[in-house]
N, C-alpha and C positions, 0 to 999 in steps of 0.2 A: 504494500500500500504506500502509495504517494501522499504527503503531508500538502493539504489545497486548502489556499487562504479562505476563510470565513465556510470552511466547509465541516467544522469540528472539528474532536480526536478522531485518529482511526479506530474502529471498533470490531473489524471483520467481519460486522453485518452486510448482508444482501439488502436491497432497497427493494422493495417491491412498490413503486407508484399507482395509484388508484386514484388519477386527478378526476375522471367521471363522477368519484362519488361527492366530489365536494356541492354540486346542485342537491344534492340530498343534505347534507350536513347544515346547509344554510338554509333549506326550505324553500331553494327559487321554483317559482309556481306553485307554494302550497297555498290554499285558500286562506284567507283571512277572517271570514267571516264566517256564521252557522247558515245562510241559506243558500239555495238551490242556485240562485245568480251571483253566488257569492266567489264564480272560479274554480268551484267543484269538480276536479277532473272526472270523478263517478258520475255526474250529470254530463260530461262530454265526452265522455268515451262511447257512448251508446251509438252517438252521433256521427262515431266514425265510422270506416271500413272493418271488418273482424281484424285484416291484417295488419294496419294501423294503430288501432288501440289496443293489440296482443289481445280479441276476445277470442275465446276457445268457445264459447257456444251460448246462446241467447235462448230464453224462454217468455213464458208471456211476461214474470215480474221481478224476476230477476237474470243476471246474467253472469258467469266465471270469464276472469280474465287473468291476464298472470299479472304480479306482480313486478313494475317497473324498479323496485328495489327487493329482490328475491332473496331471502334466506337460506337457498338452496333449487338449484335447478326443478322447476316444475311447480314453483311456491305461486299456489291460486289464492283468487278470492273469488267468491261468492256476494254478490252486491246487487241489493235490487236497484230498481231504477229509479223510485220512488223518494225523495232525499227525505229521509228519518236518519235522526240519530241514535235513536234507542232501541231495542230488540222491542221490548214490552210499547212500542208504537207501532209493530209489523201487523198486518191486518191475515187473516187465518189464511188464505190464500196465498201471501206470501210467503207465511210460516211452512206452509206445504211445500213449496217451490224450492225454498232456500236449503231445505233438509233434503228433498230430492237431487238438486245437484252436488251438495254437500257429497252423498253417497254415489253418485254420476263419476265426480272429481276424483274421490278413492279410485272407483272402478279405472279408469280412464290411467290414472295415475302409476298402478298399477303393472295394467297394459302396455305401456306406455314405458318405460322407465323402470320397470322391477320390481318398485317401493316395497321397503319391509316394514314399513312402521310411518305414522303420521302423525305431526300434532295440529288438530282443528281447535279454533277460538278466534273471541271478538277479546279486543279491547277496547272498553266503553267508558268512553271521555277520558278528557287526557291525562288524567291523574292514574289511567288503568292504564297508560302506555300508547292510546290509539293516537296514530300521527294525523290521520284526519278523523276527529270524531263528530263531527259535524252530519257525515253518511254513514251509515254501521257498515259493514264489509266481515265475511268470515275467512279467517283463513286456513289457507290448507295448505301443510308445508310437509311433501316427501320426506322422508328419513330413510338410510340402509343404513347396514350395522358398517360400525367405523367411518361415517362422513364427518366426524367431528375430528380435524386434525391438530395442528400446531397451530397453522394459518389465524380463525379464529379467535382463537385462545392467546396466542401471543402478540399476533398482529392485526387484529382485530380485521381481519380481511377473512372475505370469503372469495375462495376460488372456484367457480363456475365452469364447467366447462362446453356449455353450450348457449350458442346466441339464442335472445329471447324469441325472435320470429320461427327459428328453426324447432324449440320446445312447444312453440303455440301450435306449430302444425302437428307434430306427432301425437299431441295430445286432443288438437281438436279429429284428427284422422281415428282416435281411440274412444270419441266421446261417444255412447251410445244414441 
């Protein structure tokens, strides 16, 4: 290692750069406000192309898309289209819709990808964790045994190894 002005000590660390993720870090385009005109990317992604806004498959009142900041290849959500922010605001039809592709998503995911294991859940407002709680969304995040490596853990990075257009297609090609 070469000693480089204002570049630190040497440490014999590898750098792994992730400047993508700093739009996420800082919240560029996350909605400001609780209503449905408020910038809600779940009120505009409906709007788009499936291939577009990563939707993997649409129903009458809700829709699964993937996740533009994924916890792991395949990481859906479940999101009606309806802007509610609370679960106990979804009207029984919803409630039906949401848990069906909830189980859609497994299937799919499965199919798809191998998954041995998932974890499903809302975080409801922002003291539960949800980055937009303004729109409920469920998620649904693949797991196999051993995806938990160093990466996360040490460097707070996750490594993906598949582009999100190229997971939306397998899995919407998987969705029943």
């Amino acid at each position: 290692m070469h000693d480089q002005a204002g570049a630190g000590s040497p440490d014999n660390f590898q750098r792994l750069w992730t400047p993508h993720r700093m739009a996420y870090i800082k919240g560029e385009n996350k909605p400001t406000g609780t209503g449905p005109d408020d910038g809600c990317p779940f009120d505009a992604i409906p709007k788009m192309s499936d291939e577009d806004g990563l939707i993997v498959a649409r129903g009458e009142t809700v829709y699964a898309v993937l996740n533009l900041y994924p916890y792991n290849s395949g990481h859906l959500m479940v999101v009606p289209y309806r802007h509610v922010s609370d679960y106990d605001e979804l009207v029984p039809a919803e409630l039906v819709e949401l848990g069906e592709f909830t189980q859609k998503s497994l299937r799919a995911l499965r199919k798809a990808s191998g998954a041995q294991g998932f974890n499903v859940g809302m975080n409801l407002g922002h003291v539960a964790g949800a980055g937009i709680a303004a729109h409920l969304h469920q998620h649904v995040v693949p797991r196999w045994g051993g995806d938990t490596n160093f990466m996360p853990v040490v460097a707070q990075t996750k490594v993906l190894p598949q582009l999100l257009r190229d997971t939306r297609q397998l899995l919407a090609d998987a969705w029943d």
